[in-house]
C-alpha positions as a Markdown table, in Angstrom:
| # | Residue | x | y | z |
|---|---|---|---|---|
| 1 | Unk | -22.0 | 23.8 | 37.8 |
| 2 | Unk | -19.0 | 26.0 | 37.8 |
| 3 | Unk | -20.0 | 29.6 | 36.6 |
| 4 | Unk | -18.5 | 32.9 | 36.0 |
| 5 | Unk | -19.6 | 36.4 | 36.5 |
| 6 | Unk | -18.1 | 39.5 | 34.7 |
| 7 | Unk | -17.4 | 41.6 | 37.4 |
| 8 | Unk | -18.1 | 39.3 | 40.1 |
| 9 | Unk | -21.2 | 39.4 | 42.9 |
| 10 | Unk | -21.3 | 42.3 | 44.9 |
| 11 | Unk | -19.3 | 40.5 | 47.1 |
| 12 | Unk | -16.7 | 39.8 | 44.9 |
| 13 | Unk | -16.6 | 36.7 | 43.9 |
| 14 | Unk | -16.4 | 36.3 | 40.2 |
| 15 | Unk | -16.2 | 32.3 | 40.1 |
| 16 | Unk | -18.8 | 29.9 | 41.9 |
| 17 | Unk | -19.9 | 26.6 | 42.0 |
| 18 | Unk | -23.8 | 25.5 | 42.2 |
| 19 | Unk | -24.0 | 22.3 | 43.7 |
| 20 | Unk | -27.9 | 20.6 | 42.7 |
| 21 | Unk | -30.1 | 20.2 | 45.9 |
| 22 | Unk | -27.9 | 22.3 | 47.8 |
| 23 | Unk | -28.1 | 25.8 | 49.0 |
| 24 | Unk | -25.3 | 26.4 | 50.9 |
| 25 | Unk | -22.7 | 29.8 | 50.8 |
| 26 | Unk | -22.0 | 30.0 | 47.1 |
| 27 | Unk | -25.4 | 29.4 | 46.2 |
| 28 | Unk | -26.6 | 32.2 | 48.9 |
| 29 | Unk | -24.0 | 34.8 | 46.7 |
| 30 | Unk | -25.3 | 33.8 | 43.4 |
| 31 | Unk | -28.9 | 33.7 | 43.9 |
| 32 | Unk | -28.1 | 36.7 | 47.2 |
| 33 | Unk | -25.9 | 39.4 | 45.6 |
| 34 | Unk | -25.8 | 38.5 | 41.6 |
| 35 | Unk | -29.1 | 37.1 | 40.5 |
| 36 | Unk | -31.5 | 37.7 | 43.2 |
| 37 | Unk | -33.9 | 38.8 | 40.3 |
| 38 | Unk | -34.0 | 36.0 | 37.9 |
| 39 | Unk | -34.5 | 33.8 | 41.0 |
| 40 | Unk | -37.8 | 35.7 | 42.3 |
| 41 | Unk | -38.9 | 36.2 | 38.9 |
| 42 | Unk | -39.0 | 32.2 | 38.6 |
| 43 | Unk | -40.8 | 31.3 | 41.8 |
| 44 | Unk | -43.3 | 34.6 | 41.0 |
| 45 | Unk | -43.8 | 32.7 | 37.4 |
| 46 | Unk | -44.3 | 30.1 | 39.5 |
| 47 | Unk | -46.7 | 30.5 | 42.2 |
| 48 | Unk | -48.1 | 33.6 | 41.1 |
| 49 | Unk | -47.1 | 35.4 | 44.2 |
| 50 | Unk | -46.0 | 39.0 | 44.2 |
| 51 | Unk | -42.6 | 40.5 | 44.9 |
| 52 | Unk | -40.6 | 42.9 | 47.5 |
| 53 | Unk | -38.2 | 45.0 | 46.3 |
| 54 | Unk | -35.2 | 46.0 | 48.6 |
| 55 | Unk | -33.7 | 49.3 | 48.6 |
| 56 | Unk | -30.4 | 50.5 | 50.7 |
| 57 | Unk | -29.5 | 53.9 | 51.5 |
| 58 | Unk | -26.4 | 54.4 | 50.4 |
| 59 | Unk | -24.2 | 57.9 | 52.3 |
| 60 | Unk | -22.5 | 58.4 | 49.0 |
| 61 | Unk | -25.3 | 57.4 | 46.5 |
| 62 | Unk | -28.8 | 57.4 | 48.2 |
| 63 | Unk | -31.5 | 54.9 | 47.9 |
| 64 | Unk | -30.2 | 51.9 | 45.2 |
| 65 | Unk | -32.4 | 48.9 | 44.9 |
| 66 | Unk | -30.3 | 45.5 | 45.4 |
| 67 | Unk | -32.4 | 42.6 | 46.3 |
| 68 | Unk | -35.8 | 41.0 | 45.3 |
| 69 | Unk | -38.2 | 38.1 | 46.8 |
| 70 | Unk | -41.4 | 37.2 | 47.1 |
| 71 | Unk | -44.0 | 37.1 | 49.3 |
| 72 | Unk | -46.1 | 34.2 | 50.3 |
| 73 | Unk | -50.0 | 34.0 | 50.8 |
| 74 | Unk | -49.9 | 34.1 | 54.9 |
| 75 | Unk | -47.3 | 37.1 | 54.4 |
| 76 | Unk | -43.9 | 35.6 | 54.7 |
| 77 | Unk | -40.9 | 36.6 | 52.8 |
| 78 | Unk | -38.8 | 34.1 | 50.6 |
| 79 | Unk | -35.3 | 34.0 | 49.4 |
| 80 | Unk | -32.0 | 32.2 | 48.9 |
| 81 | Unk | -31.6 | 33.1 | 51.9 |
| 82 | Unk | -35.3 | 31.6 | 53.9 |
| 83 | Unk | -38.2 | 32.4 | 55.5 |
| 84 | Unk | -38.6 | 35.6 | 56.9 |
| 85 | Unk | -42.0 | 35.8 | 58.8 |
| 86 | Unk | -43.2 | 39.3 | 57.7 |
| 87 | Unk | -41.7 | 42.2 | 55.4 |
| 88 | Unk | -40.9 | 44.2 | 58.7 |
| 89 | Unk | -39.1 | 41.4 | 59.8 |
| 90 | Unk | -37.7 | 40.8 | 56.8 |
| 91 | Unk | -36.6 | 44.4 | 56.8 |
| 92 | Unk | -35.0 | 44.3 | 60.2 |
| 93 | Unk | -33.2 | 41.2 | 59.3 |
| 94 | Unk | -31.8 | 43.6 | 55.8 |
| 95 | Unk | -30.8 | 46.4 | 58.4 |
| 96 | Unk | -29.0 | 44.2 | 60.9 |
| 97 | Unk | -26.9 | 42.5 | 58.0 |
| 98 | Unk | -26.1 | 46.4 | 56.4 |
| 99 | Unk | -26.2 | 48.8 | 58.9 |
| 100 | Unk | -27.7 | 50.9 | 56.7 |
| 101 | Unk | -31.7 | 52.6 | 56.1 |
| 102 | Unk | -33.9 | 50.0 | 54.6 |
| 103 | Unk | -37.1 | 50.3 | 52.5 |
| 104 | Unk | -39.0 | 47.3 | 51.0 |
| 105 | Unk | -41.9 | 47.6 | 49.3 |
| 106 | Unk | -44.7 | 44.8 | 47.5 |
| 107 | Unk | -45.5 | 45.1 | 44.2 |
| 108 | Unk | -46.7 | 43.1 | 41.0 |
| 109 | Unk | -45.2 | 40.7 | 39.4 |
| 110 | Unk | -43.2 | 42.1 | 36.4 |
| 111 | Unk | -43.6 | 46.2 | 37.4 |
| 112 | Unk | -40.5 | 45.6 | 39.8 |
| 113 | Unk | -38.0 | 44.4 | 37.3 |
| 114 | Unk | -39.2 | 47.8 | 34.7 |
| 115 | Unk | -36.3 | 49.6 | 35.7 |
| 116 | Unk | -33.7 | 46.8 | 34.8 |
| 117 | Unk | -35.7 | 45.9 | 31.6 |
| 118 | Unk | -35.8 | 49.4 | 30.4 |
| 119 | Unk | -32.0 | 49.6 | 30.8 |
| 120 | Unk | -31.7 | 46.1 | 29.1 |
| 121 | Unk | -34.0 | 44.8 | 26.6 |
| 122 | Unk | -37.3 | 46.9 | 26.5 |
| 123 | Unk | -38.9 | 44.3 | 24.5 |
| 124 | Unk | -39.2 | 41.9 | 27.7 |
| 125 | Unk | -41.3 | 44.1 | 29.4 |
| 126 | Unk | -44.5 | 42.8 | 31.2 |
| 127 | Unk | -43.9 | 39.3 | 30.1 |
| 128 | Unk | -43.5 | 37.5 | 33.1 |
| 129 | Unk | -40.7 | 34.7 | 31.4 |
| 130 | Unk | -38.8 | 37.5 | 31.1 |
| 131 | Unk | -35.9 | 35.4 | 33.0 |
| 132 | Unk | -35.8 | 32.9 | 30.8 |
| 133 | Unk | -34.6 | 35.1 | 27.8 |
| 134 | Unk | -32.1 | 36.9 | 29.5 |
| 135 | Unk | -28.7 | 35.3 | 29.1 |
| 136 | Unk | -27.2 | 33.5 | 25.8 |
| 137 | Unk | -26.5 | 30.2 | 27.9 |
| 138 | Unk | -29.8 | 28.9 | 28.1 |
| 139 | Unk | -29.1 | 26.2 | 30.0 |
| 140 | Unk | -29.6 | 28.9 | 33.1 |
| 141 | Unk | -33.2 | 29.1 | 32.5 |
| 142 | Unk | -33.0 | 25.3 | 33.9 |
| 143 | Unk | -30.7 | 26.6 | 36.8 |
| 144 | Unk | -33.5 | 29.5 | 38.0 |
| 145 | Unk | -36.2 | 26.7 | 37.8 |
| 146 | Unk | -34.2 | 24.1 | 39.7 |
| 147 | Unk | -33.2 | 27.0 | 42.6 |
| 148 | Unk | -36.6 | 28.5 | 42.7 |
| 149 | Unk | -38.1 | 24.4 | 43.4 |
| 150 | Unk | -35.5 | 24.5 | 45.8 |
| 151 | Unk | -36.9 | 27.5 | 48.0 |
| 152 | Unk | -40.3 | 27.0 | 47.4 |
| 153 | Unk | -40.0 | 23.0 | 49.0 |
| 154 | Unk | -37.5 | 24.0 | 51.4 |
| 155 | Unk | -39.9 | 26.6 | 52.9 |
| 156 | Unk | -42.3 | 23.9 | 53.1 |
| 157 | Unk | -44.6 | 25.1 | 49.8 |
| 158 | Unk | -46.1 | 23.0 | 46.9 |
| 159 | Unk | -44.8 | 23.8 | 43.4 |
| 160 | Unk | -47.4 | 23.4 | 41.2 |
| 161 | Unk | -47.2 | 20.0 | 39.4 |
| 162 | Unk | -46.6 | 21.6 | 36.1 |
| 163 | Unk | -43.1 | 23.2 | 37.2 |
| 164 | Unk | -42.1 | 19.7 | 38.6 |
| 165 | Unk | -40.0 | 17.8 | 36.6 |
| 166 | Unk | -40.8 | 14.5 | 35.4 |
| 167 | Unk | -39.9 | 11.7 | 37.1 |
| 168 | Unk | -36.7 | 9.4 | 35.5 |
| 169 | Unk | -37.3 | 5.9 | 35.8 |
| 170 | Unk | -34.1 | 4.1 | 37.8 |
| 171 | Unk | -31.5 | 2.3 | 35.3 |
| 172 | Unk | -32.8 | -1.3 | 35.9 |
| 173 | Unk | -36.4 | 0.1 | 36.0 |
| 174 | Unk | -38.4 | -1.3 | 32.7 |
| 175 | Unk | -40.5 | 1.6 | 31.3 |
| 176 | Unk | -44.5 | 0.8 | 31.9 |
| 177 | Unk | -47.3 | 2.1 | 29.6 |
| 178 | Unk | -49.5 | 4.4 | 32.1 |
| 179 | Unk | -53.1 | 2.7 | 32.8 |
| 180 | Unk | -55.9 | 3.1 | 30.2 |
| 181 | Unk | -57.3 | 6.3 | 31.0 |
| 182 | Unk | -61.2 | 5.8 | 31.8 |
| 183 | Unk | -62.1 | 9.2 | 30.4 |
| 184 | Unk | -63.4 | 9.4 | 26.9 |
| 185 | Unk | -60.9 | 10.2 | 24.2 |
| 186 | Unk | -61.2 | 11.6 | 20.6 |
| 187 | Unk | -59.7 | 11.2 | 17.7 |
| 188 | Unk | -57.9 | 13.5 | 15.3 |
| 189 | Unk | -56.4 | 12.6 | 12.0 |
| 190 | Unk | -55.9 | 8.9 | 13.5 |
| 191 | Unk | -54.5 | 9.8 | 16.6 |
| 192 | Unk | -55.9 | 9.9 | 20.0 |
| 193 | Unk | -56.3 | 12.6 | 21.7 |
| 194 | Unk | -55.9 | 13.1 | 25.9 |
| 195 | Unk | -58.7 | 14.2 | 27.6 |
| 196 | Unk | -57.0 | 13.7 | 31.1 |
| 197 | Unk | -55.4 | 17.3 | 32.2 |
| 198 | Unk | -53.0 | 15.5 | 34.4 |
| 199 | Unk | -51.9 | 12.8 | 31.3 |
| 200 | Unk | -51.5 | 16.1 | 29.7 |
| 201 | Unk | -50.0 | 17.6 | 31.8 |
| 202 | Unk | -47.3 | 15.0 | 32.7 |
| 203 | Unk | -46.7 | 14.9 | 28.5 |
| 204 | Unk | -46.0 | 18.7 | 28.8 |
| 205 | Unk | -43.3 | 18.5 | 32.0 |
| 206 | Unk | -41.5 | 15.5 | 30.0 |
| 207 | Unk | -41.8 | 17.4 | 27.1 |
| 208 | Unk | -39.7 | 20.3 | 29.1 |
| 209 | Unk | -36.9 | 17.9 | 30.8 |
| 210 | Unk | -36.2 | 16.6 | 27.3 |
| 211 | Unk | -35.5 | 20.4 | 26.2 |
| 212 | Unk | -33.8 | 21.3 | 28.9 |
| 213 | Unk | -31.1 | 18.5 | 27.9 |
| 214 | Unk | -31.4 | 20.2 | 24.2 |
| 215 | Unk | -30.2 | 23.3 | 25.5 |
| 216 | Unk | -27.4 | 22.5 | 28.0 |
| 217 | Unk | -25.7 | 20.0 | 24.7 |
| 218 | Unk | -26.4 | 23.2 | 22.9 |
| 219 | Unk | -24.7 | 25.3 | 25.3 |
| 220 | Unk | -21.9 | 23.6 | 25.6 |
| 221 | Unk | -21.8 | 23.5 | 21.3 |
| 222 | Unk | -22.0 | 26.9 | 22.1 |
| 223 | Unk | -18.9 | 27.3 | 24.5 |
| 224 | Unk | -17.1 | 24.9 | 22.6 |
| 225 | Unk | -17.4 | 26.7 | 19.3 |
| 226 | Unk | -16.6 | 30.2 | 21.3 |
| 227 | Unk | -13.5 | 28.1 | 22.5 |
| 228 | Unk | -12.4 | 27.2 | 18.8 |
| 229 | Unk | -12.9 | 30.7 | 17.7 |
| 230 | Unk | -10.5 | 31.8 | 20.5 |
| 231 | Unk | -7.8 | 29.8 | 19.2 |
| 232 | Unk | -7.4 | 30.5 | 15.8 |
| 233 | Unk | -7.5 | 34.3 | 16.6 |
| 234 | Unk | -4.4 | 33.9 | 18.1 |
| 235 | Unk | -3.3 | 31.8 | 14.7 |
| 236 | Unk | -5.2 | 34.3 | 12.5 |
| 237 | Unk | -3.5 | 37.6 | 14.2 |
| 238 | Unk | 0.0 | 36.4 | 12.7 |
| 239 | Unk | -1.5 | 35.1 | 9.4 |
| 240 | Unk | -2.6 | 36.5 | 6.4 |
| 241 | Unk | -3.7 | 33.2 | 5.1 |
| 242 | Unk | -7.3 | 32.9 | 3.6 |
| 243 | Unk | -8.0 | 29.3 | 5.5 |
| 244 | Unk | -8.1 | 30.6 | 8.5 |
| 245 | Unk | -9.9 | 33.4 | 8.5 |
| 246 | Unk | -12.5 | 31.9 | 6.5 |
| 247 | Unk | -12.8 | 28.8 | 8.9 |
| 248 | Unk | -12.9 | 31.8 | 11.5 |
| 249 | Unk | -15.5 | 33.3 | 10.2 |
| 250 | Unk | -17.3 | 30.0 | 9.8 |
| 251 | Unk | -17.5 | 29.0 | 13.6 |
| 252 | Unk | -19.0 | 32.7 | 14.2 |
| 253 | Unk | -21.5 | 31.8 | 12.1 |
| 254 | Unk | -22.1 | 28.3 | 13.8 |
| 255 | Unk | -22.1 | 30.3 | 17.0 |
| 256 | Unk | -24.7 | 32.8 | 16.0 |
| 257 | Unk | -27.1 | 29.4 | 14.3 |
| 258 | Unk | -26.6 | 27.5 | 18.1 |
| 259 | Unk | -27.7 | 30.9 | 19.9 |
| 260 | Unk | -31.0 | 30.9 | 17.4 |
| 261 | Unk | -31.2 | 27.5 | 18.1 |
| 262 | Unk | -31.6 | 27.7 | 21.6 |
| 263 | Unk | -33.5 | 31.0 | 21.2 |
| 264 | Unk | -36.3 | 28.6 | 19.7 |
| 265 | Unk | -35.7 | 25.7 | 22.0 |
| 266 | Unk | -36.3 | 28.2 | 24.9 |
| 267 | Unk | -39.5 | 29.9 | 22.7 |
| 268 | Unk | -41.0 | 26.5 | 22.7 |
| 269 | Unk | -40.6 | 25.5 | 26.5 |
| 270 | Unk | -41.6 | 28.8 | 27.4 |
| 271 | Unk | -44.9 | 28.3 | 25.0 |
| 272 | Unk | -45.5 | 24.7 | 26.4 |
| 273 | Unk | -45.3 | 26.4 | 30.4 |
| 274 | Unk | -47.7 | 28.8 | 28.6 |
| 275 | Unk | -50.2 | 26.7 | 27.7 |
| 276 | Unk | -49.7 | 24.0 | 30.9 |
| 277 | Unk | -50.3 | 27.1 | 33.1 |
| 278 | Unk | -53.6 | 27.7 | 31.3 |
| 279 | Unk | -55.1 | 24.0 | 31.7 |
């Protein structure tokens, strides 16, 4: 995935490329210096596990907070970046890389992203999938998941079997009904109900990967659309002819109907991980 950041990482870049199943340099400054947050904030979601807050004393601006993780249940530190044994470890290793005073501190889940929320959308605050509602392309919601899996197996942890994707059967591979269930189903207007947590639960992830290819086709309607409207600006700004602007104004409003499209494809993932975490 090629990407671009207004105003680049905070070390400058301001084009990457992701590459899947790889965390290599670029992926370190993306998930490092630009969106450490949305990355901790999906393995928390995840696991459960609290996070650790970085703050760098700065000579000309004092103490600024610039890096999250998590922390592990035997103690250990996770990022982009690895394991780090313990937080004073994990300190150290921050003050050998900067040169400068470092504080990190454990706290809840959501409390440690108040500050950005506040300045951003209030309305996100205390729900944990805050990350996933973030950014108009929703297609990065399926980015944080796929980076935070990454981490998490990398490090040698489990992700919970409801965050996994589904499994896509190979090209040649014909498609087998599962095995009779020998649990006792129900019935419900004709149709049988699962009484297997992991049939349901399996139903649920698929359910997910099919919705996470909704949203990248409708992301790139989006970007297409965005593209479209870009050109016949340039037209319209040396035309007073009614066509234009009206077919103008017509992709904006396509624009605006994909965004609240995906705004309810996203809802509805983020209800079915709801509901899967409950089970």
């Amino acid at each position: 995935m090629d990407l671009y950041i207004p105003g680049g990482t905070s070390a400058g870049s301001e084009r990457l490329t992701l590459t899947a199943g790889q965390i290599g340099p670029q992926e370190e400054e993306f998930f490092g210096q630009s969106q450490c947050h949305w990355l901790a904030a999906a393995m928390s979601c995840m696991t459960g596990w609290d996070l650790v807050g970085v703050k760098l004393r700065y000579p000309d601006r004092g103490w600024t907070a610039v890096h999250t993780a998590v922390i592990t249940p035997d103690g250990a530190v996770l990022d982009i970046y690895g394991r780090h044994h313990s937080l004073d470890a994990f300190a150290e290793w921050y003050r050998k890389l900067t040169v400068l005073d470092v504080a990190v501190r454990r706290m809840p889940r959501e409390e440690l992203f108040h500050g950005h929320l506040t300045s951003t959308d209030p309305s996100l605050i205390d729900d944990p999938l805050w990350w996933t509602r973030t950014s108009s392309d929703r297609g990065m919601t399926a980015v944080y998941q796929h980076y935070a899996r990454l981490v998490l197996t990398k490090a040698g942890h489990q992700v919970p079997e409801h965050c996994r994707p589904a499994a896509k059967p190979a090209a040649n591979e014909k498609r087998t009904p599962p095995p009779t269930s020998s649990t006792t189903t129900t019935t419900t207007g004709g149709t049988p109900a699962m009484s297997s947590i992991d049939e349901i639960r399996a139903v649920l992830a698929s359910s997910n990967e099919q919705a996470e290819g909704v949203l990248a086709a409708l992301a790139q309607a989006s970007q297409t659309t965005t593209e479209i409207q870009g050109r016949l600006h340039q037209v319209a700004a040396a035309s007073s002819q009614a066509p234009v602007h009206e077919a103008m104004g017509l992709y904006a409003q396509i624009t605006e109907n994909v965004s609240q499209l995906m705004g309810l494809v996203s809802a509805a993932r983020s209800a079915v991980e709801s509901y899967a975490a409950n089970l």
